[in-house]
C-alpha positions in Angstrom: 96.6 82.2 102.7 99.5 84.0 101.1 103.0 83.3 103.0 106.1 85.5 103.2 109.5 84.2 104.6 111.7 86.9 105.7 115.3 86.9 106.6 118.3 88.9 107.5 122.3 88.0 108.1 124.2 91.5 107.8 123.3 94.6 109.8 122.5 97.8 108.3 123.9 101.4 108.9 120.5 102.8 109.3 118.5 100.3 110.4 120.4 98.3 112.9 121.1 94.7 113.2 119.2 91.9 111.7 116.9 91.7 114.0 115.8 95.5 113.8 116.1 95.1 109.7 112.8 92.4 109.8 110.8 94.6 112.1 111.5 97.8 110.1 110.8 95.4 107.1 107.5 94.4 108.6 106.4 98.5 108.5 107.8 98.8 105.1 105.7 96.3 103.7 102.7 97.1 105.0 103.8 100.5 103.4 103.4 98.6 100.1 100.0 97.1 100.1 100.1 94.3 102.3 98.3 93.6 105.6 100.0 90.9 107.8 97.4 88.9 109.8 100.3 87.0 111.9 104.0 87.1 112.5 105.7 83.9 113.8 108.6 84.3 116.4 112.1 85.0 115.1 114.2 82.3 114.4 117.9 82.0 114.9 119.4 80.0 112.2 122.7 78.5 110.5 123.4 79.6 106.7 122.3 76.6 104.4 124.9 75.5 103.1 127.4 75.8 106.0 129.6 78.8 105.9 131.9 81.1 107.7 128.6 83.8 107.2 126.5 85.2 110.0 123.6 83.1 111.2 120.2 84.8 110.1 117.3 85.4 111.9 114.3 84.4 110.2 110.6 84.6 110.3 107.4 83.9 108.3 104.1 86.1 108.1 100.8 85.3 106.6 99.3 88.3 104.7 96.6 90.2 103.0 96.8 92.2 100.1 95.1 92.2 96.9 98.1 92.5 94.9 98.7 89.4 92.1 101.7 87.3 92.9 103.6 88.7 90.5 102.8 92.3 91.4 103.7 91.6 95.1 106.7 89.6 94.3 108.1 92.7 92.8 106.6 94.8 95.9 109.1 92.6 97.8 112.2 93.0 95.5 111.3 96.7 95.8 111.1 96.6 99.5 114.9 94.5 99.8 116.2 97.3 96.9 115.1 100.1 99.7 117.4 98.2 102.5 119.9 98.3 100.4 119.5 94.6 99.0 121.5 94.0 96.0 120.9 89.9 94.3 124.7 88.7 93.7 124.9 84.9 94.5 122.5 82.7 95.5 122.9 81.9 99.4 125.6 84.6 100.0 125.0 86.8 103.0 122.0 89.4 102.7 120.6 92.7 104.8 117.0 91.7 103.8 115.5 88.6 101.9 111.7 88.4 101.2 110.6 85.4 99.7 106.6 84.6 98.3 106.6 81.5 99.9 102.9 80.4 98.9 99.9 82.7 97.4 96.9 80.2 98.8 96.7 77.4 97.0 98.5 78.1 93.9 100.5 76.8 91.8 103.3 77.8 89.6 106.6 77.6 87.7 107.8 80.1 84.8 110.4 82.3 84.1 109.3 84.6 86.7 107.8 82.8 89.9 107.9 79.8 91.5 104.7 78.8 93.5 104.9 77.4 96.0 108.8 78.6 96.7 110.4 75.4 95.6 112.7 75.1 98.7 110.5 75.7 101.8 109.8 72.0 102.7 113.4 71.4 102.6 114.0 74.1 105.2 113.7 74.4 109.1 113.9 78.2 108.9 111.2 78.0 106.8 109.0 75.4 108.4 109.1 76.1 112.3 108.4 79.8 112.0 105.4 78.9 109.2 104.2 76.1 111.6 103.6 79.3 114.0 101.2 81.3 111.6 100.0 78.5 109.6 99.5 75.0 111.6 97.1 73.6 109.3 98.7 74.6 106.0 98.8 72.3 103.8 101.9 72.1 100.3 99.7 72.1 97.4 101.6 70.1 95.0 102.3 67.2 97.9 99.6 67.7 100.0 101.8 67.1 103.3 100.6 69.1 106.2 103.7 71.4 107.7 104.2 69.0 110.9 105.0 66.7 108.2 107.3 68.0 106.2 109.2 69.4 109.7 108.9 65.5 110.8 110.9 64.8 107.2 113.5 68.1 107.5 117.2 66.6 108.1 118.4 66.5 111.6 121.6 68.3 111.3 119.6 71.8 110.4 119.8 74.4 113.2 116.3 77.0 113.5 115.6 77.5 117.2 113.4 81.0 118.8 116.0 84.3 118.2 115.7 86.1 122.3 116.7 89.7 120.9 119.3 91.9 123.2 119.1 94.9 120.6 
């Protein structure tokens, strides 16, 4: 199962509010090669670490495509380029963030691409919405299933279901 974490924290002139920027992301990728099987709920969610930024709303899809990881990887740098993405600082605010969460059961860390993305089991954004399309998933490297790692997330992080009013 290959897993895709989307986010958003900063409204667009063209396509709307955060909100409106994952759906509109959700056509644009399957504009690139992708099929998306599931698409959890959006998530309301703080800025890790703590900040005076907007809260995001966040999301996780599973997917098809026969793309390579590193050949969908850059499908997704493409895709955040067309909303007007630009990669400054780590963790500053951001119209559109895609991240190759996990590509099945692989493995990997080079210069290029993490596998899986070496920060989803420390994050509730993450984790709730991937619980959603992928209950059974297992990490490959620690072999916890994803109730688990929620059951080990700290307590002060905030992810709870995003009720548009777009």
């Amino acid at each position: 199962m290959i897993l895709v974490g989307l986010g958003s924290n900063l409204s667009h002139s063209t396509h709307g509010s955060p909100h409106q920027v994952l759906e509109e992301a959700l056509v644009a990728l399957e504009s690139e090669g992708v099929q998306i099987i599931r698409c959890s709920r959006w998530h309301l969610s703080e800025p890790i670490p703590q900040s005076d930024q907007p809260w995001f709303v966040n999301g996780v899809i599973a997917l098809m495509t026969d793309l390579l990881p590193d050949q969908l990887l850059l499908r997704l740098h493409y895709v955040e380029t067309c909303f007007g993405r630009i990669r400054n600082i780590q963790g500053e605010a951001r119209i559109l963030d895609l991240d190759l969460l996990a590509y099945g059961d692989t493995v990997r860390d080079d210069d290029t691409l993490m596998l899986p993305h070496p920060r989803l089991s420390e994050r509730a954004f993450v984790l709730l919405p991937l619980r959603e399309v992928a209950p059974n998933w297992r990490h490959p490297i620690s072999g916890f299933t994803v109730q688990e790692l929620i059951t080990r997330l700290p307590t002060m992080q905030v992810a709870r279901p995003f009720l548009s009013f777009d």
